[in-house]
N, CA, C and O of each residue as an XYZ file, in Angstrom:
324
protein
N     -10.960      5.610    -26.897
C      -9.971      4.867    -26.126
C     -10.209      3.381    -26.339
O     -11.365      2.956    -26.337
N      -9.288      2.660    -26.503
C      -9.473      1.425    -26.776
C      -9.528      0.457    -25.483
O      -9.520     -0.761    -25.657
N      -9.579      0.959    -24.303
C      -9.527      0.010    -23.083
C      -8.441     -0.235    -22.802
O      -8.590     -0.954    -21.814
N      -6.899     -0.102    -23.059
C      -5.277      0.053    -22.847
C      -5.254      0.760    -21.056
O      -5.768      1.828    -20.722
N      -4.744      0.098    -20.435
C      -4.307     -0.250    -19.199
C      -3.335      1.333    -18.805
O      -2.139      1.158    -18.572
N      -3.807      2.605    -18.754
C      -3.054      4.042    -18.615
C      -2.322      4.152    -17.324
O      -2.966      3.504    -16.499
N      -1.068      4.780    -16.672
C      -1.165      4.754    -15.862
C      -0.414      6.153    -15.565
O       0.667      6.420    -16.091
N      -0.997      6.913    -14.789
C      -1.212      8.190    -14.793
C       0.201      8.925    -13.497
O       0.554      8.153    -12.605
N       0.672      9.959    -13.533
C       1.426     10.436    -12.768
C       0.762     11.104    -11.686
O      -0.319     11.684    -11.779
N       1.645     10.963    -10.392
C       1.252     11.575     -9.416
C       1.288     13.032     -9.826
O       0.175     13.495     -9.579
N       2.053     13.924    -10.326
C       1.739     14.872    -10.794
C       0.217     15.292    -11.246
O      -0.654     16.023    -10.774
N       0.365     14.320    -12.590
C      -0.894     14.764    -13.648
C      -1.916     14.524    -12.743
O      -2.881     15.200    -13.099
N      -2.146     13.945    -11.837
C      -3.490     13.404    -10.885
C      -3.938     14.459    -10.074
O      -5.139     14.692     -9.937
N      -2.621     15.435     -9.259
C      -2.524     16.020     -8.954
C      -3.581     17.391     -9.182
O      -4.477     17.881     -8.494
N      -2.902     17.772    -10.692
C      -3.355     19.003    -11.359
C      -4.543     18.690    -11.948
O      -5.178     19.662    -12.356
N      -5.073     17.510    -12.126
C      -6.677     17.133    -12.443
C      -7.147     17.393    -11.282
O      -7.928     18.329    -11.454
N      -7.119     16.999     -9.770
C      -7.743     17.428     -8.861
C      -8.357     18.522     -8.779
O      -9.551     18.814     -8.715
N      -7.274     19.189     -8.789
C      -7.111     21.021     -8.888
C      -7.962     21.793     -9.286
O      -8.505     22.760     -8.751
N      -8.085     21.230    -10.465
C      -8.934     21.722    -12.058
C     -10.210     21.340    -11.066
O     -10.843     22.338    -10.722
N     -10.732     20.012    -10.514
C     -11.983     19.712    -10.284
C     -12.480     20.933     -9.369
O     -13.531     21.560     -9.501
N     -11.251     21.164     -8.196
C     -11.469     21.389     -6.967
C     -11.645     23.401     -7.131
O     -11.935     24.192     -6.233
N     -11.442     23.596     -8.107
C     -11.527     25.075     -8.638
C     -12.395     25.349     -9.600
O     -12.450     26.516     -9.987
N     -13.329     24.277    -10.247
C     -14.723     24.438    -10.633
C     -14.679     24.073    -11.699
O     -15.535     24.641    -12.377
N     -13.959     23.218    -12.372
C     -13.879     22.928    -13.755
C     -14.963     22.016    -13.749
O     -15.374     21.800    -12.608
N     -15.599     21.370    -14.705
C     -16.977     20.228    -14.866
C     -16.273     19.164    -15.333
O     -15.750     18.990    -16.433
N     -16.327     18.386    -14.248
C     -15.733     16.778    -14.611
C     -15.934     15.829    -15.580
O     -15.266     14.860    -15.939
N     -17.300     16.432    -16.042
C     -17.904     15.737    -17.387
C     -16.877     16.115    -18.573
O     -16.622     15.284    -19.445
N     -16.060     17.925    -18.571
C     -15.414     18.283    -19.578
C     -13.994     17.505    -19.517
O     -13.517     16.813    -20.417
N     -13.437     17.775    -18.269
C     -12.713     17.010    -18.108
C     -12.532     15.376    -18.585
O     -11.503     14.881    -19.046
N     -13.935     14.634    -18.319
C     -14.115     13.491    -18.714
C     -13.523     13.092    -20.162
O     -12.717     12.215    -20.473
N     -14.508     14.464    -21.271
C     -14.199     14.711    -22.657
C     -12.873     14.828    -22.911
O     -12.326     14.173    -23.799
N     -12.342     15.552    -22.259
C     -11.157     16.198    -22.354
C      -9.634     15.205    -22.766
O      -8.772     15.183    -23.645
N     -10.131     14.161    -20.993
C      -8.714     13.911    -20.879
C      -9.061     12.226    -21.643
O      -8.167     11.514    -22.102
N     -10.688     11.819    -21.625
C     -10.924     10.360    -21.879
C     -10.704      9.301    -20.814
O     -10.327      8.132    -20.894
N     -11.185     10.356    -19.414
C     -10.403      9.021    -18.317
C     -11.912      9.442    -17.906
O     -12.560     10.455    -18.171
N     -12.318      7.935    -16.936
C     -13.953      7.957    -17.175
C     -13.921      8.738    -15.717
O     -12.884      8.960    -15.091
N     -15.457      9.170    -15.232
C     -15.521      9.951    -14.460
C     -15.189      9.748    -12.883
O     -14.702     10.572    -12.109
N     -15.625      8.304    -12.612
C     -15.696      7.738    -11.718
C     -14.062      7.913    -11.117
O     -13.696      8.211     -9.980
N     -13.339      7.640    -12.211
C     -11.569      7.932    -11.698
C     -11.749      9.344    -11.132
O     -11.659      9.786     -9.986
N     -12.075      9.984    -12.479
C     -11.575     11.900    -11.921
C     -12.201     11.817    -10.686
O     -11.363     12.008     -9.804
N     -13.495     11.582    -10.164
C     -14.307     11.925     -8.885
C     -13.216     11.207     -7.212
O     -13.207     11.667     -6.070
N     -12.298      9.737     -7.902
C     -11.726      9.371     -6.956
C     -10.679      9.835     -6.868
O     -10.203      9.897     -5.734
N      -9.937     10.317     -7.939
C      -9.277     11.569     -7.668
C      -9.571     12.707     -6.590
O      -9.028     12.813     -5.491
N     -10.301     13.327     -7.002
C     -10.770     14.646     -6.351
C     -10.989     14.463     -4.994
O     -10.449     15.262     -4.229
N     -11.916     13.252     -4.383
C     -11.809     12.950     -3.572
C     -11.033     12.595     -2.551
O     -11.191     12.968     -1.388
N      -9.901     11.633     -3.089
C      -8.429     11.410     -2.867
C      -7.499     12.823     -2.342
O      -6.707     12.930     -1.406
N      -7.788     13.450     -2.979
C      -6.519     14.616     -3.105
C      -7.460     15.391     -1.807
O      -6.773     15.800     -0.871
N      -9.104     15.630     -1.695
C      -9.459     16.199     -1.267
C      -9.453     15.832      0.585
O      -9.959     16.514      1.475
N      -8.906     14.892      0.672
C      -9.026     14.246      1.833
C      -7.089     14.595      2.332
O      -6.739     15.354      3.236
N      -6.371     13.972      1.635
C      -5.258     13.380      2.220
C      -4.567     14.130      1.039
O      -3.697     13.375      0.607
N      -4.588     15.357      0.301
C      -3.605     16.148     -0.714
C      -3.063     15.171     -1.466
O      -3.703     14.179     -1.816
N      -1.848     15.384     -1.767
C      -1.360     14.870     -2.604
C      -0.724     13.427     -2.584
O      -0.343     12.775     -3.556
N      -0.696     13.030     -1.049
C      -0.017     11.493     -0.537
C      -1.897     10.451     -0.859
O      -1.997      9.225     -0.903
N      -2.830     11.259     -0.988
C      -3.789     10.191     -1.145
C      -4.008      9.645     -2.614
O      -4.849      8.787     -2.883
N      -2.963     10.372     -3.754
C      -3.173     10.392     -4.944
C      -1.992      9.190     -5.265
O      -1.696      8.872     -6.416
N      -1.399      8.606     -4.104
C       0.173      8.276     -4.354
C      -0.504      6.660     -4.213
O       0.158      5.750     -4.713
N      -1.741      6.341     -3.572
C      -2.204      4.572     -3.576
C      -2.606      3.977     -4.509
O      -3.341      4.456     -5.372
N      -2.092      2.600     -4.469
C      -2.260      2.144     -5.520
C      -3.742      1.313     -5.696
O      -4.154      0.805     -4.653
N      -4.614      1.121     -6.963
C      -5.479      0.104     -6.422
C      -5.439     -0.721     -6.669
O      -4.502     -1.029     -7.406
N      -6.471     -1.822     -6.240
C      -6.764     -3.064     -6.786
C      -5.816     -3.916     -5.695
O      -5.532     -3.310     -4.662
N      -5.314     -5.264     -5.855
C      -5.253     -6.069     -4.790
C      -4.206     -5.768     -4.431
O      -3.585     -5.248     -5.357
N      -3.245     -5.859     -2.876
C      -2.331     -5.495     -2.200
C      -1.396     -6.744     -2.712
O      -1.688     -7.929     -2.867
N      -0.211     -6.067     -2.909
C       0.880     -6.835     -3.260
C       1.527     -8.243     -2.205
O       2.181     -8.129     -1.169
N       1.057     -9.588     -2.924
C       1.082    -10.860     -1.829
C      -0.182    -11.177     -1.988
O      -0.522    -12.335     -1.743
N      -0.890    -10.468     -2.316
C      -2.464    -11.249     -2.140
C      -2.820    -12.360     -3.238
O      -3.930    -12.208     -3.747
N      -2.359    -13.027     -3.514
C      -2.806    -13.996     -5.186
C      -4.235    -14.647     -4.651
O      -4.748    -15.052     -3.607
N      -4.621    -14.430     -6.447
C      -5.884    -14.977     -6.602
C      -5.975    -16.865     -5.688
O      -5.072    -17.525     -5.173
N      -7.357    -17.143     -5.840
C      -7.605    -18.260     -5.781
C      -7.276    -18.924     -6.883
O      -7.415    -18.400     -7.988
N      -6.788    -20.188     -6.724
C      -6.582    -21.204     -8.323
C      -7.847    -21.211     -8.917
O      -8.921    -21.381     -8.340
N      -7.620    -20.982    -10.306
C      -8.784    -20.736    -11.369
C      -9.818    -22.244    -10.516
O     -10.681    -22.171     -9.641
N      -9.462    -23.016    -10.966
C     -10.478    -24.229    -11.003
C     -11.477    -23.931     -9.334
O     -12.585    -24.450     -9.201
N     -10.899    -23.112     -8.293
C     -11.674    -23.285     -7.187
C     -12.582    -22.034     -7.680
O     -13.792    -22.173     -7.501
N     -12.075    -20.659     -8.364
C     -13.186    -19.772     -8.607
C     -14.333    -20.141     -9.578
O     -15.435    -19.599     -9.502
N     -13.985    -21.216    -10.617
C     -14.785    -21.924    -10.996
C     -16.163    -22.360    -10.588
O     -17.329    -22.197    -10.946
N     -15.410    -23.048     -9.586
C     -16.254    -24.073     -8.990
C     -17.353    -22.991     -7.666
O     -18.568    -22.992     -7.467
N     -16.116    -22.119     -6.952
C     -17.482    -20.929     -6.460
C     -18.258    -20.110     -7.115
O     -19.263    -19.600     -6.620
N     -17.803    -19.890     -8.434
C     -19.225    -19.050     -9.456
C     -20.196    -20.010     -9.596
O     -21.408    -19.846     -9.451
N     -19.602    -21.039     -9.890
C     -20.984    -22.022    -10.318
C     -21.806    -22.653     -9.195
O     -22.664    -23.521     -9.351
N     -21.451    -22.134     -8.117
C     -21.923    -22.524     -6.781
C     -21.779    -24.048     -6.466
O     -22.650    -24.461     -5.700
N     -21.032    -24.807     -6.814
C     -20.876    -26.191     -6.723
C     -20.461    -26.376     -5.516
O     -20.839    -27.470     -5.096
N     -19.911    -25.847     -4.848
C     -19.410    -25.947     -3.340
C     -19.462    -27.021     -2.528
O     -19.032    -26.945     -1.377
């Protein structure tokens, strides 16, 4: 896999759960589908909690949230504060 940005169906997320949640080895799966494990496990987890509406969130930052302006994250990595 070249690192390309996938973005997966509520379906297909779905029926990966499934597979986990009925004994398949996530490692094969891992092989299988090339999606790293840590996803399939938040999958499984996801689905395993809240079915199929927990497979439906999106991640990463909530829509409205914008970054800080580059030059201030800058300036907080480098601890200049």
């Amino acid at each position: 896999m070249s690192g390309k940005y996938r973005v997966f169906s509520l379906e297909f997320k779905e029926n990966v759960a499934k597979r986990i949640l009925n004994g398949e080895s996530v490692s094969a799966l891992h092989h299988e589908l090339q999606i790293k494990r840590s996803v399939l496990y938040r999958w499984r987890d996801a689905y395993r909690k809240d079915g199929a509406a927990g497979l439906e969130r999106s991640q990463g930052r909530p829509p409205g949230k914008n970054r800080p302006p580059l030059t201030h994250r800058r300036i907080c990595q480098s601890g200049l504060r």
